[in-house]
CHARMM-style PDB file with segment names, atoms N, HN, CA, C and O in Angstrom:
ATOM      1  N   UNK     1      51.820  20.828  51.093  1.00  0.00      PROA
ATOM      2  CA  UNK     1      51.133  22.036  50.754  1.00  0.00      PROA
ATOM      3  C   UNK     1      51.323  22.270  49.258  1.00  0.00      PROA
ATOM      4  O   UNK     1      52.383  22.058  48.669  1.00  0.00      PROA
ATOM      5  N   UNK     2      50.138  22.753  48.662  1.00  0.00      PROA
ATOM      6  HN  UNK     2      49.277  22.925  49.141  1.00  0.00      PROA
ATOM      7  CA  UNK     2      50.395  22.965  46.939  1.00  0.00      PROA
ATOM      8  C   UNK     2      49.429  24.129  47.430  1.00  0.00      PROA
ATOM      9  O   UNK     2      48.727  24.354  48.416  1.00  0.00      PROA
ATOM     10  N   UNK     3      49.811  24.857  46.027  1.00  0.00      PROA
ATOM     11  HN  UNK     3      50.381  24.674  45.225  1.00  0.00      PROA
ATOM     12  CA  UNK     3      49.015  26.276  45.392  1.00  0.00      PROA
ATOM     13  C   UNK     3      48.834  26.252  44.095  1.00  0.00      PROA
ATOM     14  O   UNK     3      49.629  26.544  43.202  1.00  0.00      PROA
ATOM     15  N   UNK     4      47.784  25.903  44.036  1.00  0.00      PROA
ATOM     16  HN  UNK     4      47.138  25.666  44.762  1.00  0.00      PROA
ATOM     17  CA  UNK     4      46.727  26.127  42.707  1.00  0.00      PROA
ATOM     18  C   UNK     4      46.706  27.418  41.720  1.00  0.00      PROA
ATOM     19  O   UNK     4      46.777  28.418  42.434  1.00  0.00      PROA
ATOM     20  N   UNK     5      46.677  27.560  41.169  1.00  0.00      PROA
ATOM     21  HN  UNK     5      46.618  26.748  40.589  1.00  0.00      PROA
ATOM     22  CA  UNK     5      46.251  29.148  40.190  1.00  0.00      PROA
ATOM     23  C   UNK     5      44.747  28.255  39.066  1.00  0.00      PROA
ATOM     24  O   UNK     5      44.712  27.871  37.898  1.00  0.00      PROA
ATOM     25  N   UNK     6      43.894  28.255  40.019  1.00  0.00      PROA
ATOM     26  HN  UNK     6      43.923  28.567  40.969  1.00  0.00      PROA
ATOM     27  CA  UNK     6      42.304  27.932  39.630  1.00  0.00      PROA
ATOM     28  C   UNK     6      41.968  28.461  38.199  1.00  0.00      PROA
ATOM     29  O   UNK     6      40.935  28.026  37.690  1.00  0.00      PROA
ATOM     30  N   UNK     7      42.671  29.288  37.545  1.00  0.00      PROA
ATOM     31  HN  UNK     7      43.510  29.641  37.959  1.00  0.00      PROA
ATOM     32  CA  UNK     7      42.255  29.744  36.245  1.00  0.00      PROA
ATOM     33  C   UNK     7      42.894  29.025  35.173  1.00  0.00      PROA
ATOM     34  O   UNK     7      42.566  28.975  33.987  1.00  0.00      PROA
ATOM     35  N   UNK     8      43.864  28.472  35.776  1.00  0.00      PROA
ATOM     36  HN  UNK     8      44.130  28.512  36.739  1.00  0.00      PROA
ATOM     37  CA  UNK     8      44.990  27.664  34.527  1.00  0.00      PROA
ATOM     38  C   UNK     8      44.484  26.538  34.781  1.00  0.00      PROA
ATOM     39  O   UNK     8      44.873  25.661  34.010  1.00  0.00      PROA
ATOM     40  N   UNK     9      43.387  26.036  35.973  1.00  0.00      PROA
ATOM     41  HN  UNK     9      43.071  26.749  36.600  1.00  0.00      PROA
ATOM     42  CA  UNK     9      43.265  24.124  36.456  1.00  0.00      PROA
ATOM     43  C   UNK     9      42.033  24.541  36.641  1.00  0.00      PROA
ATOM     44  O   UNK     9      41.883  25.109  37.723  1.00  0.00      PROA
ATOM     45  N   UNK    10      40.706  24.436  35.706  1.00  0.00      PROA
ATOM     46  HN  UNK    10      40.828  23.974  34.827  1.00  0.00      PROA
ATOM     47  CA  UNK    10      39.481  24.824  35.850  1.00  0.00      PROA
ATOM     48  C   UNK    10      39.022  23.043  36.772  1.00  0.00      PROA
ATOM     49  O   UNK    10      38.453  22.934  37.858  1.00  0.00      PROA
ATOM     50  N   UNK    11      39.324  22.346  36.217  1.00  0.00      PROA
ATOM     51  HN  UNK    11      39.787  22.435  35.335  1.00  0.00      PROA
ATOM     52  CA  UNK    11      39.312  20.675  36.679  1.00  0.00      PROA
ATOM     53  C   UNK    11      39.123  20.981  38.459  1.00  0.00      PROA
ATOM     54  O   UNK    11      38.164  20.794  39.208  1.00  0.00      PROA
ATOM     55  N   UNK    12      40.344  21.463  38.669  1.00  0.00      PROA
ATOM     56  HN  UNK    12      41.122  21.614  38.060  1.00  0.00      PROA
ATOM     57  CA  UNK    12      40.908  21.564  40.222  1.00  0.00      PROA
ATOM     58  C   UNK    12      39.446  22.342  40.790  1.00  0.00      PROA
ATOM     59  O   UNK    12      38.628  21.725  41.473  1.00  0.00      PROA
ATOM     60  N   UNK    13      39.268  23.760  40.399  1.00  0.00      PROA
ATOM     61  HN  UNK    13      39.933  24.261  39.844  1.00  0.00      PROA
ATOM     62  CA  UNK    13      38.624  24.622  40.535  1.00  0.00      PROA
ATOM     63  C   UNK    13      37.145  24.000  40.985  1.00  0.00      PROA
ATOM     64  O   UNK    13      36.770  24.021  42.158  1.00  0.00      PROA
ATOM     65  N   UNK    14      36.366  23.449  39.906  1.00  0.00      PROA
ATOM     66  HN  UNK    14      36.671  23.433  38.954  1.00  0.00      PROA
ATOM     67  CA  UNK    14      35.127  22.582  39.959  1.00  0.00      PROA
ATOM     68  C   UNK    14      35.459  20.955  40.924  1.00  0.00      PROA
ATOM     69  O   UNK    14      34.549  20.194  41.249  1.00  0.00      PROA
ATOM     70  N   UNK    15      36.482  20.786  41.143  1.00  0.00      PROA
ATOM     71  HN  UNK    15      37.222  21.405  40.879  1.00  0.00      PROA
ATOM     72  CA  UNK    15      36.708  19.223  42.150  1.00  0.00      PROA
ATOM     73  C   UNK    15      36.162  19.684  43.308  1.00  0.00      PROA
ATOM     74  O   UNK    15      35.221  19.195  43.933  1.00  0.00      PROA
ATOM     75  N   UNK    16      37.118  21.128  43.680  1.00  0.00      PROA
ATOM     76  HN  UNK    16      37.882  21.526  43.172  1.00  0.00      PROA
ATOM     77  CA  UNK    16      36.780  21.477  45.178  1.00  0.00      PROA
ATOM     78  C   UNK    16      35.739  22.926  45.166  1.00  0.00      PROA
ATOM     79  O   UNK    16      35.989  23.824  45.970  1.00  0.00      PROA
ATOM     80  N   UNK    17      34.793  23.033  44.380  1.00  0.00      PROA
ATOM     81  HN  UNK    17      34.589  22.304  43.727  1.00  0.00      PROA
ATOM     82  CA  UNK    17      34.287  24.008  44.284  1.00  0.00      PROA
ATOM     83  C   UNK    17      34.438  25.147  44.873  1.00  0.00      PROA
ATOM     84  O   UNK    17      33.609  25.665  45.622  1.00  0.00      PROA
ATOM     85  N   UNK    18      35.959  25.788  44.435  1.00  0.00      PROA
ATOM     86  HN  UNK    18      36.633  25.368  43.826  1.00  0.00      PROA
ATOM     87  CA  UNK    18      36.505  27.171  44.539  1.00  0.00      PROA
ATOM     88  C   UNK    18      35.449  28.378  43.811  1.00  0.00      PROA
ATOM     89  O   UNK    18      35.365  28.525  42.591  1.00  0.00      PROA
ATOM     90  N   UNK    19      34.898  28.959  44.532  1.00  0.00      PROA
ATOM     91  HN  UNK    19      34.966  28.839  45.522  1.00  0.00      PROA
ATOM     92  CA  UNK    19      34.012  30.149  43.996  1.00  0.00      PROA
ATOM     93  C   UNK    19      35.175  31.487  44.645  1.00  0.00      PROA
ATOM     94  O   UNK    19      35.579  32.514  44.099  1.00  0.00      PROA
ATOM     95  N   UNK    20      35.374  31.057  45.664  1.00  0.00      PROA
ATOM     96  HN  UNK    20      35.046  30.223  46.108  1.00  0.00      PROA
ATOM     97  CA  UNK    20      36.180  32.633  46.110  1.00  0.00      PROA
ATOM     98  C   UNK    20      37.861  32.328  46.461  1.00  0.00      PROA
ATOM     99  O   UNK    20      38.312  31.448  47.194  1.00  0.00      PROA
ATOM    100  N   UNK    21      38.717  33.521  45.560  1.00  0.00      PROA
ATOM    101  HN  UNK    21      38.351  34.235  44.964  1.00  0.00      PROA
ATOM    102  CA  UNK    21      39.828  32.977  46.056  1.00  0.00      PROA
ATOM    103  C   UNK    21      40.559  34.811  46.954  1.00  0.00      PROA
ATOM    104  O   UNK    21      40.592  35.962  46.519  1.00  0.00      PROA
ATOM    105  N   UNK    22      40.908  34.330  47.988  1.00  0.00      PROA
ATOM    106  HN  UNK    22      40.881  33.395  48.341  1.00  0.00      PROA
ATOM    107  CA  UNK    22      41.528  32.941  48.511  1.00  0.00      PROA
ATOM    108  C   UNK    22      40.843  31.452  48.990  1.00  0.00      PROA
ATOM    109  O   UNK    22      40.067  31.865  49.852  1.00  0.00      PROA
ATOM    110  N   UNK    23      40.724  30.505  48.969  1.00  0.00      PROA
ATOM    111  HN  UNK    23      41.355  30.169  48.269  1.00  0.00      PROA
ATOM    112  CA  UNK    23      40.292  29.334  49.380  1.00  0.00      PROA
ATOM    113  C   UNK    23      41.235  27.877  49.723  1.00  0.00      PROA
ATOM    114  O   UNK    23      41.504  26.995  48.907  1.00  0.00      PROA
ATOM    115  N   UNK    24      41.629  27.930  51.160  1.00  0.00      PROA
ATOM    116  HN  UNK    24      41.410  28.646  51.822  1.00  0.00      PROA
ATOM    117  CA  UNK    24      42.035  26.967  51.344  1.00  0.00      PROA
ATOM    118  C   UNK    24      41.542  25.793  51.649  1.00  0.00      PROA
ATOM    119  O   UNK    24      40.692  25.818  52.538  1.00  0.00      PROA
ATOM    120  N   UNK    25      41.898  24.388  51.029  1.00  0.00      PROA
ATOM    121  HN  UNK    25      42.589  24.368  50.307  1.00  0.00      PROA
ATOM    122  CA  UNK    25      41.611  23.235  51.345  1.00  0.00      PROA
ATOM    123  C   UNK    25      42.180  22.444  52.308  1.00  0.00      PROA
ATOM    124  O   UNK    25      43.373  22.722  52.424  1.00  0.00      PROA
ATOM    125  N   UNK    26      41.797  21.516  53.094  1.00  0.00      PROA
ATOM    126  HN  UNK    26      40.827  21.290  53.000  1.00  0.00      PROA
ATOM    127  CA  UNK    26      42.766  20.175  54.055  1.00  0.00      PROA
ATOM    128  C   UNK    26      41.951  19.252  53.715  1.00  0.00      PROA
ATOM    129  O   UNK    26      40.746  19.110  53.918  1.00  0.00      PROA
ATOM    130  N   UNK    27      42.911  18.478  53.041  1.00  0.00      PROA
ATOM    131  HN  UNK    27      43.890  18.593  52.875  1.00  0.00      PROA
ATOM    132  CA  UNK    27      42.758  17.020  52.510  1.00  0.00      PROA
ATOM    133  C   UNK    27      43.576  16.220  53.602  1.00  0.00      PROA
ATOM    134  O   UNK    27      44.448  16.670  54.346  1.00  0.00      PROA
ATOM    135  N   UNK    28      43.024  14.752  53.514  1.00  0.00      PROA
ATOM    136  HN  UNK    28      42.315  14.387  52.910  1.00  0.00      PROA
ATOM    137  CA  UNK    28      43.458  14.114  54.024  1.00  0.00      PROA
ATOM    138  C   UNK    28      43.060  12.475  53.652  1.00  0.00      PROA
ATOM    139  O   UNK    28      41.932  11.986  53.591  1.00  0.00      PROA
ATOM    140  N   UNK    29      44.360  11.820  53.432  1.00  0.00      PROA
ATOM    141  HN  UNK    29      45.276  12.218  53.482  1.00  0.00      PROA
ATOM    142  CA  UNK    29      43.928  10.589  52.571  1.00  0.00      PROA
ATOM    143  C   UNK    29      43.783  10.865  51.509  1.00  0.00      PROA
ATOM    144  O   UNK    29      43.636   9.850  50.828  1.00  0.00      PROA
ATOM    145  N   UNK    30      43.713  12.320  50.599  1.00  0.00      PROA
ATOM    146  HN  UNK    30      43.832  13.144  51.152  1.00  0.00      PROA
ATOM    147  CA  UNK    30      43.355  12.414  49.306  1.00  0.00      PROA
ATOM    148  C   UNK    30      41.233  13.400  49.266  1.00  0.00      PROA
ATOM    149  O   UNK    30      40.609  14.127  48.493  1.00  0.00      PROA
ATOM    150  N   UNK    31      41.034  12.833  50.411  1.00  0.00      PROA
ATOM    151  HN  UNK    31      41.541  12.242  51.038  1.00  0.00      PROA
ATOM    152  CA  UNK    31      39.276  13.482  50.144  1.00  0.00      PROA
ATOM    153  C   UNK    31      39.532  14.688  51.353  1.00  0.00      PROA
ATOM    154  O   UNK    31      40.241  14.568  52.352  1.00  0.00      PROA
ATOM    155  N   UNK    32      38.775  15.809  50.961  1.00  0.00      PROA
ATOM    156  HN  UNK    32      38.199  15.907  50.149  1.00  0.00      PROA
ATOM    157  CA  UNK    32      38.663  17.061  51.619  1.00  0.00      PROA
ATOM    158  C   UNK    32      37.870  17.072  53.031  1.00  0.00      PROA
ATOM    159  O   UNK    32      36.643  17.099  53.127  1.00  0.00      PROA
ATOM    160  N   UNK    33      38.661  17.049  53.962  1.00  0.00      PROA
ATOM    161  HN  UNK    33      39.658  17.026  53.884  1.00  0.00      PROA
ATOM    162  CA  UNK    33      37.870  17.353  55.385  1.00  0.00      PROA
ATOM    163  C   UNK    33      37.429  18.941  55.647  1.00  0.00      PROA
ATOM    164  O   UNK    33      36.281  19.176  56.023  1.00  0.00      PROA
ATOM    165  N   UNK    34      38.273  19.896  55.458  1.00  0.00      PROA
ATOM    166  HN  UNK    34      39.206  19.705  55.152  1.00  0.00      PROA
ATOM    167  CA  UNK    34      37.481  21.099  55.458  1.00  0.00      PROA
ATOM    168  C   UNK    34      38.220  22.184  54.584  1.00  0.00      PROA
ATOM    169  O   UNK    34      39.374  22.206  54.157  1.00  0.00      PROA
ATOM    170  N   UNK    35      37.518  22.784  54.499  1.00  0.00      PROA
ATOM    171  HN  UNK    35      36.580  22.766  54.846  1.00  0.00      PROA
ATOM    172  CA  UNK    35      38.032  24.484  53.824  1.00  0.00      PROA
ATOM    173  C   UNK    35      37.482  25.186  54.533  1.00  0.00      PROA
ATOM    174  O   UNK    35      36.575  24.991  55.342  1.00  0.00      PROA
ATOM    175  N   UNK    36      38.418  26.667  54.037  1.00  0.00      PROA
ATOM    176  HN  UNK    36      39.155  26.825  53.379  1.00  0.00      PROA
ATOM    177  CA  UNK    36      38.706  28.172  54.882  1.00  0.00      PROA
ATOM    178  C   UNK    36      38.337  28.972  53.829  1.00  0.00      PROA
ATOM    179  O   UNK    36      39.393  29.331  53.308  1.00  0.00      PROA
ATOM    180  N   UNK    37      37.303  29.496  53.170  1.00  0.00      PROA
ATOM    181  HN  UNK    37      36.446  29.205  53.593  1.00  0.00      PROA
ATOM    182  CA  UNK    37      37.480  30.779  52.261  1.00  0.00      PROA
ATOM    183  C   UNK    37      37.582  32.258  52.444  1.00  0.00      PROA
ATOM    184  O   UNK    37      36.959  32.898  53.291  1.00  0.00      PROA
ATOM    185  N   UNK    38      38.389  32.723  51.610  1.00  0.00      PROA
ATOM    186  HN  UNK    38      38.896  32.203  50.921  1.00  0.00      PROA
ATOM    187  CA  UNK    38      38.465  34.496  51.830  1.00  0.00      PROA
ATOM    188  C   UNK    38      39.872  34.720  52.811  1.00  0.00      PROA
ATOM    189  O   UNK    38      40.446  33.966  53.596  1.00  0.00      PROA
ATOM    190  N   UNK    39      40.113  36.026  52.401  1.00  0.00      PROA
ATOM    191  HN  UNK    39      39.647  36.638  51.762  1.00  0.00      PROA
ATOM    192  CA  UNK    39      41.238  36.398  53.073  1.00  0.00      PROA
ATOM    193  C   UNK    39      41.095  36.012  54.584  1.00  0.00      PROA
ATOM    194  O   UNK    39      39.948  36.127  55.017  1.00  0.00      PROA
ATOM    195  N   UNK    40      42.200  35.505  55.613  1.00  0.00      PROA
ATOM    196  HN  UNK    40      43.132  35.411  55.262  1.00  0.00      PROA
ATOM    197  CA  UNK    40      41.894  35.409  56.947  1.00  0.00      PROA
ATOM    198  C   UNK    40      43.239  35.879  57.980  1.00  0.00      PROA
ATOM    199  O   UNK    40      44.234  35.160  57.890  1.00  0.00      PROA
ATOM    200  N   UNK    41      43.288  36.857  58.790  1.00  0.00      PROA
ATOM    201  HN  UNK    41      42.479  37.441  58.863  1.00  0.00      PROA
ATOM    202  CA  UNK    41      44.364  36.891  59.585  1.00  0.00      PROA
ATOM    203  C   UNK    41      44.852  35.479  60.043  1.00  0.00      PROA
ATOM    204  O   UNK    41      44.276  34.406  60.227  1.00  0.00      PROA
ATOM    205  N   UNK    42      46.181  35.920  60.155  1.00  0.00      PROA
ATOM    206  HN  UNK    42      46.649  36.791  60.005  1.00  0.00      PROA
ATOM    207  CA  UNK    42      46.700  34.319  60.350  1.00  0.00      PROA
ATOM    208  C   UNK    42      46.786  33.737  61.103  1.00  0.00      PROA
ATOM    209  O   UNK    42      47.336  32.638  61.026  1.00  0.00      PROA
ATOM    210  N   UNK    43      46.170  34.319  62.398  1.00  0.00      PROA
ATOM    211  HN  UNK    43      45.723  35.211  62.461  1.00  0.00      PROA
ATOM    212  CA  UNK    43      45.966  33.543  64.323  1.00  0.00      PROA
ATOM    213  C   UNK    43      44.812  32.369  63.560  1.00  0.00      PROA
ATOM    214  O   UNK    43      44.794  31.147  63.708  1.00  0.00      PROA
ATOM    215  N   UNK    44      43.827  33.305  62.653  1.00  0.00      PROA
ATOM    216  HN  UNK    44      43.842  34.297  62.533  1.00  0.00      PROA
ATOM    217  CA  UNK    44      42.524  32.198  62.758  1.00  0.00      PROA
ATOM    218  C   UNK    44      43.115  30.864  61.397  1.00  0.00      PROA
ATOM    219  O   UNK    44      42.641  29.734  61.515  1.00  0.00      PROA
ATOM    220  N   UNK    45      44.125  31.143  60.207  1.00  0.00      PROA
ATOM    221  HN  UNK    45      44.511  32.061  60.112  1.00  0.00      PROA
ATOM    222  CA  UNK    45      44.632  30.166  59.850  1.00  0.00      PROA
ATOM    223  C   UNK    45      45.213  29.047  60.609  1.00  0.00      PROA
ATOM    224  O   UNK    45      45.048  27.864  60.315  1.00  0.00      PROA
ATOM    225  N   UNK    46      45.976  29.532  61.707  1.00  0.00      PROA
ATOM    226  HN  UNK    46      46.111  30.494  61.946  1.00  0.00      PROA
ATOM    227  CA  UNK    46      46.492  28.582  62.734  1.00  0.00      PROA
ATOM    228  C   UNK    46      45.380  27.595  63.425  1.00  0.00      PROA
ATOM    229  O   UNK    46      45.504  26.402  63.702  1.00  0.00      PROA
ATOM    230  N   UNK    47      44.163  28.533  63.633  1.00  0.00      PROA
ATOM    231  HN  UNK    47      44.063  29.502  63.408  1.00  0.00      PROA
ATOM    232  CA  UNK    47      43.089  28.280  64.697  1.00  0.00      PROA
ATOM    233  C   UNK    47      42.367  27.189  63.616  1.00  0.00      PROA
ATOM    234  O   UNK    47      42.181  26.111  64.181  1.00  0.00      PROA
ATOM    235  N   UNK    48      41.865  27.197  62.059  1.00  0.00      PROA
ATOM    236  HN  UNK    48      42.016  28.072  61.600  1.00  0.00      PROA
ATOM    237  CA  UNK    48      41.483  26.135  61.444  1.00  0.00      PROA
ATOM    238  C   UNK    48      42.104  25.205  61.206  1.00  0.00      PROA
ATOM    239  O   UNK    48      41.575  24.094  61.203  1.00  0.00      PROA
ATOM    240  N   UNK    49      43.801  25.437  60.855  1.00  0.00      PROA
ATOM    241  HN  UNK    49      44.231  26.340  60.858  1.00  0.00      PROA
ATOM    242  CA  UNK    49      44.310  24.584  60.858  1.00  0.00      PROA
ATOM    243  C   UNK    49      44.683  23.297  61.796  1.00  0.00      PROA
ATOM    244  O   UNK    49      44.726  22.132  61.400  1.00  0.00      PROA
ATOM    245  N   UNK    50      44.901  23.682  62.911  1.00  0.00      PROA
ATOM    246  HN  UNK    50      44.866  24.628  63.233  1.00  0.00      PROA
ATOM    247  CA  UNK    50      44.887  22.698  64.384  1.00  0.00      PROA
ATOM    248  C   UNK    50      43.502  22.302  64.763  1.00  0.00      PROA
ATOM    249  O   UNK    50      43.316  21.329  65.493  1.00  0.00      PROA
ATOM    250  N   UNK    51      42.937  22.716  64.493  1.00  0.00      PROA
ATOM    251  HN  UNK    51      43.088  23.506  63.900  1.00  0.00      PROA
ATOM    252  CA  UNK    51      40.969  21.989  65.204  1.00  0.00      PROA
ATOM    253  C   UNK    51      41.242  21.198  63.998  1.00  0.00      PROA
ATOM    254  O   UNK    51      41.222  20.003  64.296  1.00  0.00      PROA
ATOM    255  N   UNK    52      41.485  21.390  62.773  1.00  0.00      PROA
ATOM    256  HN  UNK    52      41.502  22.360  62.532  1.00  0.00      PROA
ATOM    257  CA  UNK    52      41.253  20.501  61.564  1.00  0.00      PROA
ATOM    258  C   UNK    52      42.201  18.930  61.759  1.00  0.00      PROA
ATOM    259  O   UNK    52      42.032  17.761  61.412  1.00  0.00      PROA
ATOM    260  N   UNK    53      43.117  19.607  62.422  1.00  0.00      PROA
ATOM    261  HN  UNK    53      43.254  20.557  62.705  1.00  0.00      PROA
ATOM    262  CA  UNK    53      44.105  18.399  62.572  1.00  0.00      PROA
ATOM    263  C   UNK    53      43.974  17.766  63.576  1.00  0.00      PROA
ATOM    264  O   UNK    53      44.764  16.823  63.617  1.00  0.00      PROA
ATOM    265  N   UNK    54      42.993  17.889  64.869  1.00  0.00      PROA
ATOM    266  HN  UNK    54      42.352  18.655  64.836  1.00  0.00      PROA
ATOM    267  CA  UNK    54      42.611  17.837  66.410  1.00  0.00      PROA
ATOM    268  C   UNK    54      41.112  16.660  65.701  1.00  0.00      PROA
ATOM    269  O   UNK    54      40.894  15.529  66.134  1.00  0.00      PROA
ATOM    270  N   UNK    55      40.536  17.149  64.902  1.00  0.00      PROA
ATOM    271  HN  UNK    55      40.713  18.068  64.550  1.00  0.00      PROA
ATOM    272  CA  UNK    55      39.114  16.362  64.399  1.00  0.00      PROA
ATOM    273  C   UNK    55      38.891  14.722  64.573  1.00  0.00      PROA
ATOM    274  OT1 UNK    55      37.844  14.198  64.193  1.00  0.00      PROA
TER     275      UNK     55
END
């Protein structure tokens, strides 16, 4: 797990085209299988996170 601050890593920002933060990524191997944007209670973080890892 890493945390970005998108204003100091514009690079990062435009790789994974962060428009709204909060915005989480899941990489895997290095290339992005999915993102989560915007604030989210954390049942449904759990809930993207495991289907993401279930895929």
């Amino acid at each position: 797990m890493a945390e970005v601050d998108v204003d100091d890593m514009p690079d990062v920002r435009e790789t994974f085209r962060v428009r709204s933060v909060p915005t989480l990524v899941m990489l895997k191997n290095g290339q992005e299988v999915d993102s989560l944007v915007g604030s989210q209670p954390v049942e449904n973080v759990h809930t993207w996170i495991n289907h993401t890892i279930e895929a």
